[in-house]
C-alpha positions as CSV (number, residue, x, y, z in Angstrom):
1,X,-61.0,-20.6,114.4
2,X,-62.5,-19.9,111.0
3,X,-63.1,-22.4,109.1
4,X,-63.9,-21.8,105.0
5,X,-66.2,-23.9,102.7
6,X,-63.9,-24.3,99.6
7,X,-66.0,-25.9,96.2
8,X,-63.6,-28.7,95.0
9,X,-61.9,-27.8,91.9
10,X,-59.9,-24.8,90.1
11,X,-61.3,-21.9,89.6
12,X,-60.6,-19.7,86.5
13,X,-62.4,-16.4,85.9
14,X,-66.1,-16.8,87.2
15,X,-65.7,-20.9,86.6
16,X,-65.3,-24.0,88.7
17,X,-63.8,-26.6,86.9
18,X,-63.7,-30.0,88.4
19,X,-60.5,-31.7,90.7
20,X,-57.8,-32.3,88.0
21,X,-57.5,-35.9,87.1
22,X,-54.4,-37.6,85.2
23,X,-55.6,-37.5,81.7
24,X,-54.8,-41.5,81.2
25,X,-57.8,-42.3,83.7
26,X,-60.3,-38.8,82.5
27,X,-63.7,-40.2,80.8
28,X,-65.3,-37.1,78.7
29,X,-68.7,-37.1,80.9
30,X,-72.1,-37.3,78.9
31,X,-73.0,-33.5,78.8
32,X,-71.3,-31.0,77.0
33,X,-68.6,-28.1,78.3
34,X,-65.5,-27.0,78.5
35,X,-62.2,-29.1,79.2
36,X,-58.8,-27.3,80.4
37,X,-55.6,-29.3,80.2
38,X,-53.5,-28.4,83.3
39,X,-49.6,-29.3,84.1
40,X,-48.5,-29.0,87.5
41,X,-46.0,-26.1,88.2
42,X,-45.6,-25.1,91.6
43,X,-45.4,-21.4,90.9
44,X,-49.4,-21.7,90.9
45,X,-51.1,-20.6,94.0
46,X,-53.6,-21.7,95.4
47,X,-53.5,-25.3,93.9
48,X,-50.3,-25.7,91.6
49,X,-51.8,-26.2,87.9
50,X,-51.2,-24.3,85.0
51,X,-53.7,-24.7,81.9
52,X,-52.0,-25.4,78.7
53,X,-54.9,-25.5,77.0
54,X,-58.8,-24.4,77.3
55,X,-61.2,-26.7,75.0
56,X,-64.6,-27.6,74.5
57,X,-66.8,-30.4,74.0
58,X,-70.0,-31.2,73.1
59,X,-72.9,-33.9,72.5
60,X,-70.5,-35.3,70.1
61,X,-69.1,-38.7,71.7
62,X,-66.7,-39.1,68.7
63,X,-64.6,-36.2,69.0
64,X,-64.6,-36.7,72.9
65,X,-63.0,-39.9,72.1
66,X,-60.5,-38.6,69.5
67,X,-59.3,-36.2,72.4
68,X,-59.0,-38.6,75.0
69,X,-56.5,-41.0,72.5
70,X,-54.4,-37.9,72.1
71,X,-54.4,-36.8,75.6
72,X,-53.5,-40.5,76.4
73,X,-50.6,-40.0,73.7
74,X,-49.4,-36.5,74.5
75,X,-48.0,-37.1,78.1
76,X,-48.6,-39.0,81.1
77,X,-48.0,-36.1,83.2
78,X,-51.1,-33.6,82.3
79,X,-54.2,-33.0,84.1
80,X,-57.5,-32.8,82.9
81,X,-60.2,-30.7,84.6
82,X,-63.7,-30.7,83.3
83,X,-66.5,-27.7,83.3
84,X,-69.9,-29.5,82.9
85,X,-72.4,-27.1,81.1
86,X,-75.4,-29.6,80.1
87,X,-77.7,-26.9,78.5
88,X,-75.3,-24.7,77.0
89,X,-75.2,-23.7,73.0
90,X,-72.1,-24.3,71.5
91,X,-71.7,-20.0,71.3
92,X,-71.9,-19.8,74.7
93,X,-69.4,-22.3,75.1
94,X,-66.7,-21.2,72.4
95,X,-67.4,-17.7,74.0
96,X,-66.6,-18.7,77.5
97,X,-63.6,-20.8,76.3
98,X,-62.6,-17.5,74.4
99,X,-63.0,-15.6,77.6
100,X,-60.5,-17.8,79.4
101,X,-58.0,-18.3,76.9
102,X,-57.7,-14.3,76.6
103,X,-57.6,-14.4,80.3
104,X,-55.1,-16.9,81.0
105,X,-52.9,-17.3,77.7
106,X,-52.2,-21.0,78.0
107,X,-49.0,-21.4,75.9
108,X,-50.9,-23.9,73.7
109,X,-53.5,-21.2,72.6
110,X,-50.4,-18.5,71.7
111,X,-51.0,-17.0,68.6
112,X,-48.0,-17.0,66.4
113,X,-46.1,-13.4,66.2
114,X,-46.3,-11.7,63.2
115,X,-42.6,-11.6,61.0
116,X,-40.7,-8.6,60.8
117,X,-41.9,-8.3,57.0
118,X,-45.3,-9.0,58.2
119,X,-45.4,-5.6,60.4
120,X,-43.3,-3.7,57.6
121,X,-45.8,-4.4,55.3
122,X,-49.4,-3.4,58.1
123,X,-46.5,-0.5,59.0
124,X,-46.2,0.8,55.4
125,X,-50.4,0.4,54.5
126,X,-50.5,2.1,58.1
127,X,-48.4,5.3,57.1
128,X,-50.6,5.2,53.6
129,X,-53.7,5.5,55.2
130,X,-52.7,8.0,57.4
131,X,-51.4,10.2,54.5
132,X,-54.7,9.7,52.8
133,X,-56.3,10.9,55.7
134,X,-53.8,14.0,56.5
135,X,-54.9,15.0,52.7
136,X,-58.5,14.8,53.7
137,X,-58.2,16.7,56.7
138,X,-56.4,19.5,55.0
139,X,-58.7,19.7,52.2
140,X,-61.5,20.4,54.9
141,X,-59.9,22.7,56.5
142,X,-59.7,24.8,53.3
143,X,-62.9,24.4,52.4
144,X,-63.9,25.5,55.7
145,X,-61.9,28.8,55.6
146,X,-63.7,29.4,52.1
147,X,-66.5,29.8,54.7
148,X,-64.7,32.6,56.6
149,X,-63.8,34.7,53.7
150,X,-65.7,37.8,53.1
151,X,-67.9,37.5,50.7
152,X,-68.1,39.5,47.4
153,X,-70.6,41.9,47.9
154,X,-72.9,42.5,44.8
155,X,-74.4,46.1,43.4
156,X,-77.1,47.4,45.1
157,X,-79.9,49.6,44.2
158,X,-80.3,53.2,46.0
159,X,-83.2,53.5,48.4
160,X,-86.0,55.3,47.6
161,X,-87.8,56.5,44.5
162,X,-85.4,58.3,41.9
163,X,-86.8,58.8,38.6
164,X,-84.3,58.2,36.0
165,X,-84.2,61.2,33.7
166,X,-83.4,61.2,30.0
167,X,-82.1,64.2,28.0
168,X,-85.2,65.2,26.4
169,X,-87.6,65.0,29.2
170,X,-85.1,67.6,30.6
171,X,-87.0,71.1,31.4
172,X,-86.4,73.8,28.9
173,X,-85.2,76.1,31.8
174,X,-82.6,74.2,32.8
175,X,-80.1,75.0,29.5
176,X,-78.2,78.1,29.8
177,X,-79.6,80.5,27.6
């Protein structure tokens, strides 16, 4: 029989975030990371919790208590799992939280959709600038056939040495006498 070493916790992306915990009893630890708020839903395979939310915290003990009273508020039945990352900058943190929340779209993290006058309106600068650049293309492509055109060719000179000849440097021969 195989047997598999499993880390405790939830995985999302490349990350192990701790056992979830009811978010009445969660303490914010001492170091800094990333939080996700979980709700269980049984569709979720392997363990059944779905983030809502993907946060992050830092050195800042203040804020971590502001979250706790409103995770202590918001509902009895959420879960709080908790990605330690002592040394971490807050970029690399807001990055990795970025990372997850494009991954897993928690429905608190949804942007809003824009309104139907919203996407008239990027629809109708959309069509300009595509008409500005339709009018640029084909005043290229003119220019570039002024290339192609056969060019005017100017006068030349005769080869060779011809001495021009005036009247009176004629030879007296040459009348008809």
């Amino acid at each position: 029989m195989r047997s598999f070493l499993l880390a405790p916790g939830l995985r999302f992306n490349d990350c192990v975030f701790s056992e979830p915990e009811l978010s009445a009893s969660w303490m914010p630890p001492a170091c800094a990371g990333l939080i996700a708020v979980l709700a269980r839903d049984p569709a979720w395979a392997p363990k059944p919790f779905r983030p809502l939310f993907f946060g992050e915290f830092g050195n800042d003990t203040g804020r971590a208590c502001e979250s706790r009273r409103w995770l202590r508020a918001a509902a009895h039945n959420l879960y709080i799992a908790v990605l330690p990352l002592p040394f971490s900058t807050s970029g690399q943190r807001r990055a990795l939280r970025h990372e997850l929340v494009s991954s897993y779209n928690p429905v608190c993290q949804v942007e809003a959709a824009p309104s139907a006058d919203e996407l008239a309106l990027k629809l109708d600068q959309l069509e300009a600038r595509q008409e500005e650049q339709n009018a640029q293309i084909l005043a290229l492509l003119s220019n570039m056939a002024k290339l192609f055109e056969p060019q005017p060719v100017a006068p030349r000179r005769p080869i060779g040495f011809r001495p021009q000849l005036t009247p009176a440097a004629a030879p007296a021969g040459s009348r008809g006498s």
